[in-house]
Backbone as CSV, one residue per row, in Angstrom:
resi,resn,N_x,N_y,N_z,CA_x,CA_y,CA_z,C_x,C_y,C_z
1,UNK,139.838,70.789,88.779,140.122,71.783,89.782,138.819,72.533,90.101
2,UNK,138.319,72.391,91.666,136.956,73.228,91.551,137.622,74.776,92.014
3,UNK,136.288,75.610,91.626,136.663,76.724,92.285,136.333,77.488,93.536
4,UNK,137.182,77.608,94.147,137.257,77.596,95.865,136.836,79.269,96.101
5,UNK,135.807,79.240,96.959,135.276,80.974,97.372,135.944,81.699,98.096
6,UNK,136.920,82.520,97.784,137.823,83.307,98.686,137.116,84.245,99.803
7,UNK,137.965,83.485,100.878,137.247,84.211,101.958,138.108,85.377,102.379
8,UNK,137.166,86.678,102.948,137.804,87.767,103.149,138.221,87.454,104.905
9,UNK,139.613,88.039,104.853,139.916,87.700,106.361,139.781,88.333,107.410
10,UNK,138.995,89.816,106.450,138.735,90.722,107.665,136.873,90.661,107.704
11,UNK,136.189,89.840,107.384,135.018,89.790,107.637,134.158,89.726,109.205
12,UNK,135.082,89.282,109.807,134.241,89.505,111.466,134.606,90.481,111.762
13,UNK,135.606,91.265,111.446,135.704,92.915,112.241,135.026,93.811,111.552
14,UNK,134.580,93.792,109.814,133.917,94.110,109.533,131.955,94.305,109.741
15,UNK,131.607,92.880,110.224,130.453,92.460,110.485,129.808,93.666,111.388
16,UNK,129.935,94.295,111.871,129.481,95.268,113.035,128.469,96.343,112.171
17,UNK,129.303,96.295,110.590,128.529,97.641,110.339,127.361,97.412,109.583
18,UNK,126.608,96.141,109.429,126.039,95.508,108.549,124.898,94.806,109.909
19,UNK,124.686,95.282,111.253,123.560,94.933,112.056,122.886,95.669,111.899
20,UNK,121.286,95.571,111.926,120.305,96.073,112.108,120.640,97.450,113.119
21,UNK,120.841,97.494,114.437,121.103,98.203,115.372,121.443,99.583,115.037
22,UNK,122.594,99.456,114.024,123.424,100.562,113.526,123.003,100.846,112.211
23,UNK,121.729,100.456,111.586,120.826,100.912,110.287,120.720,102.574,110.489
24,UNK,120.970,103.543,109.409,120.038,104.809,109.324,118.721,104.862,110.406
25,UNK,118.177,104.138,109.482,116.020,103.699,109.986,116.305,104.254,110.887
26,UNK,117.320,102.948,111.407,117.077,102.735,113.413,116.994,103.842,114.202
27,UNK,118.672,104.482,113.752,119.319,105.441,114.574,118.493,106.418,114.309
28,UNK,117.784,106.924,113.434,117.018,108.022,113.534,115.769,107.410,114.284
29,UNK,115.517,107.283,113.976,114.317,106.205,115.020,114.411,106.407,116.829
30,UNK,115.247,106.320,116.849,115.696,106.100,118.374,116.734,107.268,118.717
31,UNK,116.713,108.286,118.091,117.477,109.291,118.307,116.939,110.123,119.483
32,UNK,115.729,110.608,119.098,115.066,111.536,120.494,113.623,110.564,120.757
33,UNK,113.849,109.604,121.641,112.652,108.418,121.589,111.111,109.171,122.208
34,UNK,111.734,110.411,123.081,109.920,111.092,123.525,109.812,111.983,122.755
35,UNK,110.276,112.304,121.539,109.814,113.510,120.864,108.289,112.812,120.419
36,UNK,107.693,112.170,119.890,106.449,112.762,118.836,105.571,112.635,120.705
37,UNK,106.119,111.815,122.044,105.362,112.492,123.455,105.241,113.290,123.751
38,UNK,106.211,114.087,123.416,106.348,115.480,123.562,105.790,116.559,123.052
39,UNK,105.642,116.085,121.489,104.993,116.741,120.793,103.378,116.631,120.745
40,UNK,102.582,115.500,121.473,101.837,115.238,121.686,101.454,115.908,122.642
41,UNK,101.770,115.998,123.685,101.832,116.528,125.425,101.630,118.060,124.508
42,UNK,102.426,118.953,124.240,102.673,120.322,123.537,101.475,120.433,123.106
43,UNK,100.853,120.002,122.015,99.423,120.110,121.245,97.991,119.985,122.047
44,UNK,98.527,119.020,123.342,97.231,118.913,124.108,97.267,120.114,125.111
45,UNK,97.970,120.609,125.481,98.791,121.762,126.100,97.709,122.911,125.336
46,UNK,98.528,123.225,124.095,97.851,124.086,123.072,96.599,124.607,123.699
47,UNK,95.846,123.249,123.013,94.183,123.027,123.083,93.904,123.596,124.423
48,UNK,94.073,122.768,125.309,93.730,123.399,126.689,94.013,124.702,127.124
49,UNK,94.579,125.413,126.557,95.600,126.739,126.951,94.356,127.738,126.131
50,UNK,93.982,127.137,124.744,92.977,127.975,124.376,91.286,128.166,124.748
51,UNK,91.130,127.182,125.439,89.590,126.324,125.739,89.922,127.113,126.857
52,UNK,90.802,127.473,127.852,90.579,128.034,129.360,90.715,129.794,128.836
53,UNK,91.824,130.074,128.143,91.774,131.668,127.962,90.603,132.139,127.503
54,UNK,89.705,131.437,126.235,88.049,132.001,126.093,87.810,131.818,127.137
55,UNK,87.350,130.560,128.134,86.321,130.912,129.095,86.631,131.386,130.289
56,UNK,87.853,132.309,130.633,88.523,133.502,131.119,88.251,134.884,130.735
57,UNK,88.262,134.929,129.196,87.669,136.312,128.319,85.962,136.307,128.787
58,UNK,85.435,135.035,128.557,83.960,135.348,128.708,83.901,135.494,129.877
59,UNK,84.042,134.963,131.079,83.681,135.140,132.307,84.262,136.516,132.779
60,UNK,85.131,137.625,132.088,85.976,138.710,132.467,84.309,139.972,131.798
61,UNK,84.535,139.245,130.623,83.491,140.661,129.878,81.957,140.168,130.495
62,UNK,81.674,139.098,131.065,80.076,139.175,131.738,80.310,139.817,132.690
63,UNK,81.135,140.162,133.741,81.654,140.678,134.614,81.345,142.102,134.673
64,UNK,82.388,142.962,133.394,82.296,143.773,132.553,80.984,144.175,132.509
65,UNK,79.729,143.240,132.257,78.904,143.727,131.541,77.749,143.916,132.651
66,UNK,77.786,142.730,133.408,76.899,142.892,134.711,77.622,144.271,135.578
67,UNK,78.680,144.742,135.813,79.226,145.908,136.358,78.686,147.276,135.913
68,UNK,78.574,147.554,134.291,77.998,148.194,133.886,76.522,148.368,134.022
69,UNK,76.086,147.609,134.209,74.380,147.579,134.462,74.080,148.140,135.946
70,UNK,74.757,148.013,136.898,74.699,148.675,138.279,75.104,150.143,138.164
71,UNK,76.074,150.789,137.147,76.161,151.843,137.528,75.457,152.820,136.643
């Protein structure tokens, strides 16, 4: 008598939860797909936001300073 591998009969309705697609990894992965763009875009944002307000401050106080010299 050999021994025969019992097959489960609910295995194809089961199969769904066992794809790649529907992994943890994935779904977090693909949850908010432009965030680290976003967060990229934001940081270059930053930078630029600080590089223009100094050379706003400096060009305000030479201003400042050449004004003072006339009066």
């Amino acid at each position: 008598m050999s021994i025969q591998k019992l097959r489960d009969p609910w295995a194809k309705r089961e199969a769904w939860r066992n794809t790649p697609q529907l992994s943890i990894r994935n779904s977090l992965r693909h949850t908010w797909p432009g965030l680290p763009w976003g967060v990229g875009a934001f940081i270059i944002y930053l930078g630029a936001d600080a590089v223009i307000s100094r050379m706003n401050n400096q060009i305000q106080s030479d201003r400042e300073l050449s004004r003072s010299q006339y009066l």
